[in-house]
Each structure stands twice: as C-alpha cells, then as structure tokens.
LOKOL-251111 format. One record per residue: residue in one letter; x, y, z of N, C-alpha, C, CB in turn. Coordinates in steps of 0.2 Angstrom, whole numbers, padded with zeros to 4 digits, always signed. Atoms other than C-alpha are relative to their C-alpha. Glycine has a CB too. Layout:
BEGIN
AXYZXYZXYZXYZ/...
END
This chain:
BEGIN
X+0003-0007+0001+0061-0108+0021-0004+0002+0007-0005+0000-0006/X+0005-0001-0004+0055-0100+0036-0005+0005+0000+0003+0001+0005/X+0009-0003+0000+0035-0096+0039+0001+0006+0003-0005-0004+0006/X+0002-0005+0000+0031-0079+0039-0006+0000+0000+0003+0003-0004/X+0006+0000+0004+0016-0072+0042-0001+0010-0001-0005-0004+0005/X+0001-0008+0004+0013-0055+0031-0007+0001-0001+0003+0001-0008/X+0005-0001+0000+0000-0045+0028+0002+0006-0007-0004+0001+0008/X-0001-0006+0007-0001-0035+0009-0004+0002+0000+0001-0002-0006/X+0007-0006+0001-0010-0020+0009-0002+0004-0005+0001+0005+0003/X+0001-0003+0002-0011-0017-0004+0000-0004-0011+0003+0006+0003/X-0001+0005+0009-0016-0029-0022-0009+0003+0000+0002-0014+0000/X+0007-0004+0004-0029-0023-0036-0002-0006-0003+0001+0007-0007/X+0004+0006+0002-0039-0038-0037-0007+0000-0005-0002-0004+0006/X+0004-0003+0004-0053-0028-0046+0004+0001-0009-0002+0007+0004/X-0002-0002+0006-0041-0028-0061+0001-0005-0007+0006+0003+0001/X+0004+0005+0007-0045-0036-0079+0006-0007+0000+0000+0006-0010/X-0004+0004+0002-0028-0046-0078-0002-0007+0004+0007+0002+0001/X+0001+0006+0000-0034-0056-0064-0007-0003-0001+0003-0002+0005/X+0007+0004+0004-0049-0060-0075+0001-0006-0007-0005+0008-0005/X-0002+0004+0004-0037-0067-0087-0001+0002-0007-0003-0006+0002/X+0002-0006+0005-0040-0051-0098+0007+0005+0001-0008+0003+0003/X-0005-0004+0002-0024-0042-0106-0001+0004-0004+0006-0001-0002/X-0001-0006+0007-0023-0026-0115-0009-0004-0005+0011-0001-0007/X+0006+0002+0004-0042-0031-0118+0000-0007-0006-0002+0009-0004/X+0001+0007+0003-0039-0048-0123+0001-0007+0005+0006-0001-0007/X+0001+0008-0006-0044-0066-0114+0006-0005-0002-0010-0005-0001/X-0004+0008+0001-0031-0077-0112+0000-0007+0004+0006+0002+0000/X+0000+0005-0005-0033-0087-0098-0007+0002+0002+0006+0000+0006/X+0009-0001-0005-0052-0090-0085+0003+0004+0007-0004-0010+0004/X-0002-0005-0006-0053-0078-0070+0003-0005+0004-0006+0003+0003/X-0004+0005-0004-0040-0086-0057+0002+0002+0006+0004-0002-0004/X+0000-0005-0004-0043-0075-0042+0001-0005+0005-0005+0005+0000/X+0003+0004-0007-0047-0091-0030+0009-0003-0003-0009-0007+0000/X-0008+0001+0001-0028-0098-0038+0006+0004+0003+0001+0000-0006/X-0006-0006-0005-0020-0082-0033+0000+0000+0006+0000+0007-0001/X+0001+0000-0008-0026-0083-0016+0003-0006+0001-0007+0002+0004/X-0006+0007-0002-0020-0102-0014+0006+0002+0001+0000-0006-0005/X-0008-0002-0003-0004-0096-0016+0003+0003+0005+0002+0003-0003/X-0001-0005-0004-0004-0081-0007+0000-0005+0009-0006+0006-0001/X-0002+0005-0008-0010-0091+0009+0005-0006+0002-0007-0004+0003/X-0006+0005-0001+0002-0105+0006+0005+0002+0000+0002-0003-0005/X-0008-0006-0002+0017-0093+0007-0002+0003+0006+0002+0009-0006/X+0000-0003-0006+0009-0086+0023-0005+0006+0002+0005+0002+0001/X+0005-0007-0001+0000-0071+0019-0007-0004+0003-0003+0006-0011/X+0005+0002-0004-0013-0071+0032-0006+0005+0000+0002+0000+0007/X+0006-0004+0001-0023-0054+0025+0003+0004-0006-0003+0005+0006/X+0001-0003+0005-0026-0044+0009-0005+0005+0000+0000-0003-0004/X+0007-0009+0002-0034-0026+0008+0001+0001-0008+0005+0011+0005/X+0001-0001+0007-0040-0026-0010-0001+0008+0000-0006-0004-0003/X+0001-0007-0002-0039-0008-0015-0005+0001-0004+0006+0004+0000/X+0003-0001+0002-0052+0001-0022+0002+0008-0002-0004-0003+0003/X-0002-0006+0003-0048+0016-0034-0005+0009-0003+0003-0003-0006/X+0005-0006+0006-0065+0025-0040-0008-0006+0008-0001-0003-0016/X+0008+0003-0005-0084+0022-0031-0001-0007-0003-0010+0005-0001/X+0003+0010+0003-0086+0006-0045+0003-0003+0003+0001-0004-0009/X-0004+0006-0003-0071-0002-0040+0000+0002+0006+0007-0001-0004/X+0000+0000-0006-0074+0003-0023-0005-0006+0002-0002+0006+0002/X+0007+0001-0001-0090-0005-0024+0002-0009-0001-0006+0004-0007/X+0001+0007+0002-0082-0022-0033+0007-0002+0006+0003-0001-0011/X-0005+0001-0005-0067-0021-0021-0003-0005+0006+0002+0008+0003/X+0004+0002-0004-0079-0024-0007-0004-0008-0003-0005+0007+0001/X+0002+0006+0001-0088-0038-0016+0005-0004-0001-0004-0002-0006/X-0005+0005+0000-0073-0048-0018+0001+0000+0008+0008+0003-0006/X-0004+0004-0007-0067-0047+0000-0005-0004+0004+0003+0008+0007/X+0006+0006-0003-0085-0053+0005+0001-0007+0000-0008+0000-0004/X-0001+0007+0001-0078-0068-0004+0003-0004+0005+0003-0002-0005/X-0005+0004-0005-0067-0074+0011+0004+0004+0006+0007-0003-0005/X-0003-0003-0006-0063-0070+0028+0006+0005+0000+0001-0006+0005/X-0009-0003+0002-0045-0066+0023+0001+0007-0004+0005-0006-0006/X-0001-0003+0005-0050-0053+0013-0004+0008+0003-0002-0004-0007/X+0004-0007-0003-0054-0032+0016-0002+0003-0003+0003+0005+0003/X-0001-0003+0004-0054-0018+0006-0003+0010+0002-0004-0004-0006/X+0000-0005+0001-0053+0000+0004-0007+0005-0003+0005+0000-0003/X+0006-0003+0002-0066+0015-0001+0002+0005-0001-0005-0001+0003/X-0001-0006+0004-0061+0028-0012+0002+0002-0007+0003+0002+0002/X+0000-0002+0009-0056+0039-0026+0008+0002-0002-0005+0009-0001/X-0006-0001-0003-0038+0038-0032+0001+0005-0006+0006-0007+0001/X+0000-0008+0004-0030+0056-0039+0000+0000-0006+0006+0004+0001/X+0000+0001+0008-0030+0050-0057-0005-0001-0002+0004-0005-0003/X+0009-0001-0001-0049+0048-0057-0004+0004+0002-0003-0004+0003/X+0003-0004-0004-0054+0062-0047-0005+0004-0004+0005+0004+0005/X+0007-0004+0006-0064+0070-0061-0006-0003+0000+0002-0001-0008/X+0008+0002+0000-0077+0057-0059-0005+0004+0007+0000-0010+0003/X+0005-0004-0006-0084+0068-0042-0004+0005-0006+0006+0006+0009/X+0005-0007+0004-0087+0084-0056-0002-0005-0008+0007+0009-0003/X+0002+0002+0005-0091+0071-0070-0006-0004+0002+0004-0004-0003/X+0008+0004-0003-0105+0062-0061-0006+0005+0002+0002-0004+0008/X+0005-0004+0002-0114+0079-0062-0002+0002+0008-0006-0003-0005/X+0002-0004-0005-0116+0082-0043+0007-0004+0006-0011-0003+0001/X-0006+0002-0002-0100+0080-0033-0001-0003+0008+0005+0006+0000/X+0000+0001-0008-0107+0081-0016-0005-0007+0000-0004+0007+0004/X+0004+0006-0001-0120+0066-0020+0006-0006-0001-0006+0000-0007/X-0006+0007+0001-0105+0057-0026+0004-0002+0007+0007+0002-0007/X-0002-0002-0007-0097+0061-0009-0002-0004+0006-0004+0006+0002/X+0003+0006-0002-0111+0052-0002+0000-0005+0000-0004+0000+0001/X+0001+0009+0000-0113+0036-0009+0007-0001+0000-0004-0004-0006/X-0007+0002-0004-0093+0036-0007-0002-0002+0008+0006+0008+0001/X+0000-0001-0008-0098+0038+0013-0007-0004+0002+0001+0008+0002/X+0003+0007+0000-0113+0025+0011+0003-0007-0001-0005+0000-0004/X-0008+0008+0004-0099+0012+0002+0001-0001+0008+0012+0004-0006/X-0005+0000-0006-0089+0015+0017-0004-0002+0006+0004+0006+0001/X+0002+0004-0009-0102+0013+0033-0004-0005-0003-0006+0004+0005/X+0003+0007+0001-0110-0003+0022+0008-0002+0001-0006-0002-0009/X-0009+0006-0003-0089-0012+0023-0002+0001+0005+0009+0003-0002/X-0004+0000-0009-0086-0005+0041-0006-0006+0002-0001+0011+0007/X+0004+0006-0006-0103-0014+0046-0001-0008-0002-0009+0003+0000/X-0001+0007+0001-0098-0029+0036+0006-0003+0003+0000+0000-0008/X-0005-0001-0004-0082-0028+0045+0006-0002-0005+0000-0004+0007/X-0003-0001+0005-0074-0026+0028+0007+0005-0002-0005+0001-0003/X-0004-0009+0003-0069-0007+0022+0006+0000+0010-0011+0012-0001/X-0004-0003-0008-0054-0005+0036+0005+0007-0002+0008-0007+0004/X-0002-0008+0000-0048+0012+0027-0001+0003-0005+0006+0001+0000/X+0003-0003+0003-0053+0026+0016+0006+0001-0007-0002+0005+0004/X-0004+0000+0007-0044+0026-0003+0002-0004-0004+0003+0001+0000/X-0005-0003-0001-0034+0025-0011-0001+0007-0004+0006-0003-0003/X+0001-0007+0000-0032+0044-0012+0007+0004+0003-0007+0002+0004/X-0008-0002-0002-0017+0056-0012+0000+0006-0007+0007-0009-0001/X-0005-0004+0007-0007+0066-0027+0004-0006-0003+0007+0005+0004/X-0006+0000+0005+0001+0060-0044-0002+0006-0006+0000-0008-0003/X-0002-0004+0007+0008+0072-0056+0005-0002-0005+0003+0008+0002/X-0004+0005+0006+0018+0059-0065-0008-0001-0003+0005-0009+0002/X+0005+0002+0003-0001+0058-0073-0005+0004-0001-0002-0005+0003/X+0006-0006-0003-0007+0074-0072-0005+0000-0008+0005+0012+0002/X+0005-0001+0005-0015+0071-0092-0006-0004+0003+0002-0001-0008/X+0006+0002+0001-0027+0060-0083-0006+0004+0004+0001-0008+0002/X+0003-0003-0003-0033+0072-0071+0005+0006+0005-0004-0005+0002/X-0005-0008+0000-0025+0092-0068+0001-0002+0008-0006+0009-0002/X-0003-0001-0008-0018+0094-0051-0007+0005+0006+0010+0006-0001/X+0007-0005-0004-0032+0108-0044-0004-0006+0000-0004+0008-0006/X+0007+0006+0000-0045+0093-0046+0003-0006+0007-0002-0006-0010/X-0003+0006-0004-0033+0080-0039-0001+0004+0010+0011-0002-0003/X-0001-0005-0004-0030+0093-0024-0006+0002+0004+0004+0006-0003/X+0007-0001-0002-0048+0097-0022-0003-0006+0003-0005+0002-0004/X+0003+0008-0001-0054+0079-0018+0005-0004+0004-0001-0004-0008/X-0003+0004-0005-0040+0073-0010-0002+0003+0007+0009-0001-0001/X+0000-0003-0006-0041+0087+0003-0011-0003+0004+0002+0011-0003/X+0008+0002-0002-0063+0080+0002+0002-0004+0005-0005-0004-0006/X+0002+0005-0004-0057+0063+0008+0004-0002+0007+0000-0006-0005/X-0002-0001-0008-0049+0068+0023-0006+0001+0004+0006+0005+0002/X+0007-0002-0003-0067+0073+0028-0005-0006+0000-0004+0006-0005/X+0002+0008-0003-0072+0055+0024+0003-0005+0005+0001-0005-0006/X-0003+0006-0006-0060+0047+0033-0002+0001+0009+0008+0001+0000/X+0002-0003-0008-0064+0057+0050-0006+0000+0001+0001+0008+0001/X+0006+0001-0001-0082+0053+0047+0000-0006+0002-0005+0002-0004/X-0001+0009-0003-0079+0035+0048+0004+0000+0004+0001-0006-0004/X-0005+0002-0008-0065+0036+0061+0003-0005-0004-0004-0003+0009/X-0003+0005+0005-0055+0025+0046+0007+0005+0001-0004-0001-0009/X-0006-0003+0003-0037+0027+0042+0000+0001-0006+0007-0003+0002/X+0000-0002+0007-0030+0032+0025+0006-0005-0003+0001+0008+0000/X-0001+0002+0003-0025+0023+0011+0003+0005-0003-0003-0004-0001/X-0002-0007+0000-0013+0037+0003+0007-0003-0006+0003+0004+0008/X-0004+0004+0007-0004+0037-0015+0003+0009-0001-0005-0005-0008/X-0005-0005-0001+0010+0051-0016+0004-0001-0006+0004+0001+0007/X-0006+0002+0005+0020+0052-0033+0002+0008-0003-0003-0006-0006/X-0004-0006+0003+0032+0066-0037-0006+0006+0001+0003-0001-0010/X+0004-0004-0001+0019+0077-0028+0001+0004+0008-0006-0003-0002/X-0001+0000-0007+0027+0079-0010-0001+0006+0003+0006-0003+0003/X+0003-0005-0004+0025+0097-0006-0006+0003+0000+0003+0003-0001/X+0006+0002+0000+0009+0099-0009-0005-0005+0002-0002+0001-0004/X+0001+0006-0002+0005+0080-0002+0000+0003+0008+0005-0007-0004/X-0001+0001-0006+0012+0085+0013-0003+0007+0004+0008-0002+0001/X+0002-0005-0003+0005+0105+0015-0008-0001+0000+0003+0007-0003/X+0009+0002-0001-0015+0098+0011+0002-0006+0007-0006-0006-0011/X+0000+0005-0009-0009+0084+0025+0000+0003+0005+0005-0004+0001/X+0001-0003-0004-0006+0096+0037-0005+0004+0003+0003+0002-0001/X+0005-0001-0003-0018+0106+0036-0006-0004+0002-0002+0004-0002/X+0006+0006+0000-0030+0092+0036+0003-0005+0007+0002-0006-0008/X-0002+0003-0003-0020+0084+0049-0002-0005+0008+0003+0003-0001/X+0004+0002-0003-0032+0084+0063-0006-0003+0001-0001+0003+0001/X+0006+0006+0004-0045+0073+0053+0005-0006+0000-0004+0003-0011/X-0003+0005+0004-0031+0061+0050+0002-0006+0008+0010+0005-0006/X-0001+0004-0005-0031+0045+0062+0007-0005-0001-0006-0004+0001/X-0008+0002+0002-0015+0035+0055-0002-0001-0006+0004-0005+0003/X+0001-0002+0006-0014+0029+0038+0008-0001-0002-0002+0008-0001/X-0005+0002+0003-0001+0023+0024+0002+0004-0005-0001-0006-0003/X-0001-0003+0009+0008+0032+0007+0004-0007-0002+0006+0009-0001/X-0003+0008+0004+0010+0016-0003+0004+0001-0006-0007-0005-0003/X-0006-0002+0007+0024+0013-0016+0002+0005+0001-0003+0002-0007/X-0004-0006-0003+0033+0023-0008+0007+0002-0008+0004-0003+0010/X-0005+0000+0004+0046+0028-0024+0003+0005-0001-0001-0003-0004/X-0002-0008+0001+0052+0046-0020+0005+0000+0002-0005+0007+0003/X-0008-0001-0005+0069+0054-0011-0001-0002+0006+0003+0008+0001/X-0003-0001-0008+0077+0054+0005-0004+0004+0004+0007+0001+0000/X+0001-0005-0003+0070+0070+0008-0007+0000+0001+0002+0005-0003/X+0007+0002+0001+0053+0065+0003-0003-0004+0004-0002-0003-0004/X-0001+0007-0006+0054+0050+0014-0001+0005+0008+0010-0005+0000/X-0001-0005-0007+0059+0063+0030-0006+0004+0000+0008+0005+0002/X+0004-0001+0001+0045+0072+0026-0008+0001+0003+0002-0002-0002/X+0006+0003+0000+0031+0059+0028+0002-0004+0008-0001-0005-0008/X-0001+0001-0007+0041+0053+0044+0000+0004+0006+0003-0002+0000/X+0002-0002-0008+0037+0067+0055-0006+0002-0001+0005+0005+0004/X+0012+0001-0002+0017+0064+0053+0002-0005+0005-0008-0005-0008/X+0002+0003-0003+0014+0056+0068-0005-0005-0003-0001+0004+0004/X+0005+0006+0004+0005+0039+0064+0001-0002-0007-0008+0003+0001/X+0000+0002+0006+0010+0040+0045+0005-0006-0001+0000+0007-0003/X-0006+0005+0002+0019+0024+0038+0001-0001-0009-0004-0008+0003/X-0003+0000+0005+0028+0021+0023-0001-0008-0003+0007+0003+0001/X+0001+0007+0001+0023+0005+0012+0002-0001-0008-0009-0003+0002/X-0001+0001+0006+0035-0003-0001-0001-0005-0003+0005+0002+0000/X+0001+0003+0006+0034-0014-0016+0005-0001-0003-0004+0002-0003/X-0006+0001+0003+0044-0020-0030+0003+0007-0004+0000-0007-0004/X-0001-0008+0003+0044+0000-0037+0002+0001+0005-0005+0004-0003/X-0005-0005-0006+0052+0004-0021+0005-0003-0001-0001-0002+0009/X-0008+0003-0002+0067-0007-0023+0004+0000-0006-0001-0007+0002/X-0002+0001+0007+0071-0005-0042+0008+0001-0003-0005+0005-0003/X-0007-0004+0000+0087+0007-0041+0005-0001+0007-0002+0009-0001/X-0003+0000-0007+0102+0007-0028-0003+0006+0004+0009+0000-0001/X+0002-0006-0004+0096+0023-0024-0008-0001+0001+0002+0008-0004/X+0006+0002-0004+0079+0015-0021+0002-0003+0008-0004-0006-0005/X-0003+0005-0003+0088+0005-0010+0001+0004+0007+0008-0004-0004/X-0002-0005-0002+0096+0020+0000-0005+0001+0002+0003+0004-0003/X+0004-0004-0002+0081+0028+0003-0003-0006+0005-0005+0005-0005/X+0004+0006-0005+0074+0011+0010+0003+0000+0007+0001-0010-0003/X-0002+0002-0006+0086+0009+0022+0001+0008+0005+0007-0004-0001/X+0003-0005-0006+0080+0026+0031-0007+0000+0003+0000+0008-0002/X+0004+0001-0002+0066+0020+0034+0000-0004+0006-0002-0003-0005/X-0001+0005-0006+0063+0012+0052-0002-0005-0001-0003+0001+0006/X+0004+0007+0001+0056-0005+0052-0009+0003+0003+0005-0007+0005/X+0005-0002-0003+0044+0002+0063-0006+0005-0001+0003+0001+0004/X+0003-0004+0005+0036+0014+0052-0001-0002-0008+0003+0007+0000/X-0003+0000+0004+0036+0004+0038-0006-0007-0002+0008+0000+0000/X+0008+0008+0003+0019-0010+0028+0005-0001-0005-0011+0001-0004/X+0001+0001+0005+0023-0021+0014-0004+0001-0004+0000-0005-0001/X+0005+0003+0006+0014-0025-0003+0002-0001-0005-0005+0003-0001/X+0000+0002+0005+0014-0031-0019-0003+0005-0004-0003-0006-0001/X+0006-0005+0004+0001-0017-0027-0001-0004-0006+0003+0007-0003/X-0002+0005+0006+0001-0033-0038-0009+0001-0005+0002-0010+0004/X-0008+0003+0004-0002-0037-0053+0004+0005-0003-0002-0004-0008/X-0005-0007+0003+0008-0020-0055+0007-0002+0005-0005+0010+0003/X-0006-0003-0005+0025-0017-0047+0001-0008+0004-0004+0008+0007/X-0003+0008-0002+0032-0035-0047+0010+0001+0001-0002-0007-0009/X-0005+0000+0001+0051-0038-0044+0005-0001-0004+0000+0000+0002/X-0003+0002+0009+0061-0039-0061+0008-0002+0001+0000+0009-0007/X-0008+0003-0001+0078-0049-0062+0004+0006-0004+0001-0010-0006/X-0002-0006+0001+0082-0029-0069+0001+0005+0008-0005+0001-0005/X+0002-0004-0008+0079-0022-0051+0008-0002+0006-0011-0006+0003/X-0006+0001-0003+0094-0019-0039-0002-0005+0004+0003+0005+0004/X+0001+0005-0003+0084-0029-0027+0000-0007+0000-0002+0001+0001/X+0005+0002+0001+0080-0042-0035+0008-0007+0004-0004+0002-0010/X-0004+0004-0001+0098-0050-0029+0001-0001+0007+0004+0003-0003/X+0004+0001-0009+0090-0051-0009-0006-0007-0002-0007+0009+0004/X+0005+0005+0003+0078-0063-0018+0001-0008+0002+0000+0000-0008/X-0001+0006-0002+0077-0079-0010-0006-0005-0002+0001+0001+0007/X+0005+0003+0003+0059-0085-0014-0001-0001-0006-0003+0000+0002/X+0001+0003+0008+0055-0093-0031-0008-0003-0001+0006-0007-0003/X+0004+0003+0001+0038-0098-0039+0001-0002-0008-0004+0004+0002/X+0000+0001+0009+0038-0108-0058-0008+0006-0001-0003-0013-0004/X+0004-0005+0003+0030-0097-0069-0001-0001-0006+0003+0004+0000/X-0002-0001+0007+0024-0096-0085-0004+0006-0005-0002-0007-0004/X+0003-0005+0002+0016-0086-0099-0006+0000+0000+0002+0001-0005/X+0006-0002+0001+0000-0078-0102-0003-0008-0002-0001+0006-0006/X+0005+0006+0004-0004-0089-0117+0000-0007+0002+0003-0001-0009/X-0001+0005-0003+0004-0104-0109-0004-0002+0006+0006-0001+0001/X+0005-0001-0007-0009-0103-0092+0000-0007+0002-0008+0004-0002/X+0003+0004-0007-0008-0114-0078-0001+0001+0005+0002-0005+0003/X+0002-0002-0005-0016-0113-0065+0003-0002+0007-0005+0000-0002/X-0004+0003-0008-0003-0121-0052+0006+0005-0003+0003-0010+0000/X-0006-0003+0002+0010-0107-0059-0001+0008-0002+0004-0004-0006/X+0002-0006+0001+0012-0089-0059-0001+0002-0007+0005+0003+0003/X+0002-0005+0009+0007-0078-0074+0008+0005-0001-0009+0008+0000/X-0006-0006-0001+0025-0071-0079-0003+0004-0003+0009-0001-0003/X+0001-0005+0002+0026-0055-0078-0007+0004+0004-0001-0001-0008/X+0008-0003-0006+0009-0053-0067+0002+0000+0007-0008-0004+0001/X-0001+0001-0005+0014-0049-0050-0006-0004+0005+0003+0007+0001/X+0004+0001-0006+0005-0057-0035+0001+0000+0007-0001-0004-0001/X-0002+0000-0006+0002-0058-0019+0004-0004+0007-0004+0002+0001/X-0004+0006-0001+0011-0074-0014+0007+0005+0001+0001-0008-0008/X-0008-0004+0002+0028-0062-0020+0000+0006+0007-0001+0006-0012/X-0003-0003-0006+0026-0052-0005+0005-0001+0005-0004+0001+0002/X-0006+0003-0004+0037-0063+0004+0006+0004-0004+0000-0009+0000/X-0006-0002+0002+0051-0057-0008+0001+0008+0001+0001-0003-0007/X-0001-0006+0000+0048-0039-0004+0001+0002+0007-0005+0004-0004/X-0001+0000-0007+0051-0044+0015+0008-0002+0001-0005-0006+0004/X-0006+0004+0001+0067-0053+0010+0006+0005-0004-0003-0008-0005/X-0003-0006+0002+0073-0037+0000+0004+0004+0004-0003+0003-0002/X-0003-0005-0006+0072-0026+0015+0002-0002+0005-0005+0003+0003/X-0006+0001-0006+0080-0038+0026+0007+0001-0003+0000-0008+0002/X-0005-0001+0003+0092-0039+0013+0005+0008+0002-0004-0002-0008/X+0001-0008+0002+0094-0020+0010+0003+0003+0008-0009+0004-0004/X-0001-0004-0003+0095-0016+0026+0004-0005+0008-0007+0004+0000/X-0005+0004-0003+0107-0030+0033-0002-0006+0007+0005+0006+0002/X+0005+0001-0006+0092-0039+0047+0003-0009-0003-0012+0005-0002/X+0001+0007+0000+0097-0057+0049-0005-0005+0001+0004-0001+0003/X+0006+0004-0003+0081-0062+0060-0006+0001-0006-0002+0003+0008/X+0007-0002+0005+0068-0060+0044-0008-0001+0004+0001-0007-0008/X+0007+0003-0003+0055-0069+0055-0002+0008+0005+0001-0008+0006/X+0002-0005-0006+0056-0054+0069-0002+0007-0005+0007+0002+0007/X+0003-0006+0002+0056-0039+0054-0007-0003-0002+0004+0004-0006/X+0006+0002+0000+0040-0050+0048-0004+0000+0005+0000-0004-0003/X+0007-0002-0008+0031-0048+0065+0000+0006+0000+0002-0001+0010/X-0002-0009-0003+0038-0032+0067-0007+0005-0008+0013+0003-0002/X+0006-0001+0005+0028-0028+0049-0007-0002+0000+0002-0002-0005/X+0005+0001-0002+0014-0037+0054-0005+0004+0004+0001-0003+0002/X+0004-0004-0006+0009-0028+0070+0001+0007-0003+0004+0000+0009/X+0004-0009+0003+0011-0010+0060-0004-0001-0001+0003+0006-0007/X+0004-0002+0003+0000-0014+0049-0008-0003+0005+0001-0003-0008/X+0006+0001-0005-0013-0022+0063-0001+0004+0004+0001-0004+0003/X+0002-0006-0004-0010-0007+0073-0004+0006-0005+0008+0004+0004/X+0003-0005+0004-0016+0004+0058-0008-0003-0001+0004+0000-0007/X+0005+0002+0005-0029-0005+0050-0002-0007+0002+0002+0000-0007/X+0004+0004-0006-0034-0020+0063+0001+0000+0006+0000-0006-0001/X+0000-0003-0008-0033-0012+0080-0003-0006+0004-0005+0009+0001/X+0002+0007-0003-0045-0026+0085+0004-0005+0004-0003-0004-0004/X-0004+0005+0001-0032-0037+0082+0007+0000+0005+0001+0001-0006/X-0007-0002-0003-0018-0029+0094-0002-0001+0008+0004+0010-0002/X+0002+0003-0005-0020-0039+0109+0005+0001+0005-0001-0006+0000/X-0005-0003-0002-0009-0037+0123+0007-0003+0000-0001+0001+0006/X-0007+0004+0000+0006-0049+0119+0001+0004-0006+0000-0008+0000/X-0002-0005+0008+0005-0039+0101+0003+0007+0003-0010+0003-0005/X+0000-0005-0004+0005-0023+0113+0008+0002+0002-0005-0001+0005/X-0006+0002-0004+0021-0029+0122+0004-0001-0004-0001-0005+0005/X-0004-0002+0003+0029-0032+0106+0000+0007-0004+0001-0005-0004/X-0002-0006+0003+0027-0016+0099+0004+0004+0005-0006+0004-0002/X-0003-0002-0004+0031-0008+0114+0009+0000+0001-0003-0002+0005/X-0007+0000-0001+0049-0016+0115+0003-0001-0006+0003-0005+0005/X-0003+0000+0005+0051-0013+0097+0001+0006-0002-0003-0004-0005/X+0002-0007+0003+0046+0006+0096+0008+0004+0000-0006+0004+0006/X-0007-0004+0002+0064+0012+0098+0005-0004-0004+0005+0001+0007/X-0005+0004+0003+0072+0001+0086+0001+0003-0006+0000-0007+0000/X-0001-0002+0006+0079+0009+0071+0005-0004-0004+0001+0006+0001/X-0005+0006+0001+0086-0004+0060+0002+0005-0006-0003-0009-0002/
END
C-alpha cells in the first residue's frame, strides 16, 4: 500500500456518534483518540473539525486544542441560521461568532470561517430568506479575519453562486464541500477564481456522480470524509475503485481497534483518493495525493507552502486530469 499523505477537511468530530451516542442511545465510550490513531496511521497528516453553529464552533475549537494535528472552523451552517434571530440580538451573535474566530486564529487553530452556504434540500429546518441573509453576513466575517471559507451548497446553486458574487470581493479562497450537484453546477463554481470543489463518499454515489467528478481538475479539487456522515457504501458506484479495507464491526459489538460499521471516518479518506484516481483513470495515486495536499495547504495553511511546495504547484497548474 503506498503512503499518502492527505489532509481531510472536513469530519464532525463534535457529533454525538463519536461519543459513542446513537439516535440518543450510548453504546460504546467516547472514542475520539481511537479514531484519530487510525486516521494518522493511514497518513492523514491534518483534520479541520468543522464547526456548524457558535456552540459547536466553540466545541470544535476545544477538540482541535487536543492535538497539534488538529484545526477547526467557525461558523453558522444554513440549516441553523435561525439561531442569529433566535438568540434575540443577531448582531451580538455576530460578534461572539467573530470573538470565536480571533481567539482560534491566535491559537493558530480556526483556519476558516464556517461551514456556511445554501441548503434547500432542508429548507423545513430553516427558510431560504434567513439561510440567504446570514450566509451573505459571513462573508463580512471572513474578510474581517482575512480567513477563507468553508462553504456548503446543496440544490441551491443559483442563488449560492449570485450572493457569491456579489460578495465576491470579501472572498479570499475557500471550499464548497460535498460537492453532489450537476455538471453545470460544477462549471459554475469553477470560474470563482480561488474557489475549490471538495468530495466525499456523497460525491461518488451514482455513475453520474462519477461524471461530474471527472470535470473536475485535480487542481481545484480537497478531499474529505464529512465523516461520521457520507461514508462509502458497497451500494455506491464508487465503491468499486476501493482498494483500502478496515475490519469493522457493529455499534453494539464495539472495539475499539475496528471501525464502527456504518460510521464513516477519517482513516476512509484514503478511499475517496483511490476513487478519484479510480474515476478519473490517474495511475500515479501518490502525485494526485500531493497534488490534493498542496490545494488544501494553499487554502487553509498558506504558512505551510514553502518553496518546493510552490514549485510543485506551479508545474502542476496546467494539468487537467
């Protein structure tokens, strides 16, 4: 098996499952320091926890304190956006959003603002005018901290993409994660300058997920798990690029040397590197996994883009695989 090294941008490690908590029942002990053994044993060399609301923004951030390896995000995602007018003073909420955010940067934590975006596959959890109002807010967060954008787009692309625009001068670069929309949706979001596309095992589900993958450049293009959501299912077209295996077992059955079937993680990002080689016919897996690497370092650890990093982007920037 050759070493990769990835970087997933995107796992909800704030979420009850990996507490060892389903559908509000304990089945297993929290097993968050297990899930990360894996992950760095497969390679993953970083994880941006995401953070969806100010609490879990707030818990997001305590978890990444736990371990060098670890980031996180600061914001409000479009299916929650009601908490800014439910918290009874929107603009105060505003702020301590944008206190979150300069306590991470100066922990050298928060490296982007959200997740924040459009979904109207969900509009009963919260109306599109609210979603629309607040997303267009946290382009005004992000430009205050000079942060990119964490960005969640679902069956919402023309309106996603006309509040982006005009926003567009606030916007420094920036992901739309789970990418699982058209072809057309896809072209779209690829002529934002700086904007990248970041898929998952809900990117790869259908042949025609498959299709739209392979218009994608390598070069505009992060992993992630969004785990424990959006794993890749022996149902899933991709699932037949799949080269890496972990034992697994059930909830009730719980070890902790074996995956939770059925809970994605962030170890499994290797298989969503091994798809898009797959999918898109890339025999060298090691060079699309650099090549994925240095996007997401050019986004969201700029620090990190030294000049041999520099010098592979440069002679990768015309490659359209």
């Amino acid at each position: 098996m050759a070493a990769l090294r990835m970087i997933d941008i995107a796992v909800n490690l704030t979420d009850s499952m990996f507490k060892g908590i389903y559908n509000g029942k304990q089945y297993h002990p929290p097993d968050i320091q297990a899930v990360l053994k894996r992950a760095w044993a497969a390679g993953v060399d970083r994880i941006i926890v995401t953070g969806g609301s100010l609490e879990e923004s707030k818990e997001a951030l305590a978890i990444a304190e736990s371990d060098t390896r670890l980031f996180c995000t600061v914001g409000v995602h479009p299916t929650r956006c009601r908490e800014f007018d439910e918290s009874g003073d929107p603009e105060k909420h505003f702020q301590a959003l944008l206190t979150l955010a300069k306590e991470g940067v100066r922990k050298g934590k928060v490296v982007a603002i959200g997740e924040c975006g459009l979904d109207y596959d969900r509009l009963h959890f919260c109306p599109s005018d609210i979603q629309k109002k607040y997303f267009e807010k946290q382009f005004e967060l992000a430009s205050m901290m000079k942060l990119p954008m964490f960005l969640h787009m679902r069956a919402a692309a023309c309106d996603f993409c006309d509040i982006f625009e005009r926003n567009k001068s606030q916007f420094l670069a920036g992901v739309v994660h789970s990418f699982t929309d058209s072809s057309e949706d896809r072209d779209k979001l690829l002529a934002f300058d700086n904007l990248f596309i970041g898929v998952n095992g809900c990117s790869l589900k259908t042949e025609e997920n498959l299709e739209v993958l392979k218009g994608i450049p390598v070069d505009r293009m992060m992993i992630e798990t969004d785990s424990p959501y959006c794993e890749i299912k022996n149902t899933h077209a991709g699932t037949r690029f799949v080269r890496s295996l972990w034992p697994s077992k059930r909830k009730d059955r719980y070890d902790e040397e074996c995956i939770v079937k059925g809970r994605n993680e962030p170890c499994l990002v290797r298989q969503v590197v091994e798809v898009v080689a797959g999918a898109k016919g890339i025999s060298d897996i090691e060079h699309l996994s650099n090549t994925l690497f240095h996007n997401t370092c050019r986004v969201f650890f700029p620090r990190d883009m030294d000049s041999a990093a520099d010098a592979f982007l440069a002679g990768s920037s015309d490659r359209r695989v």
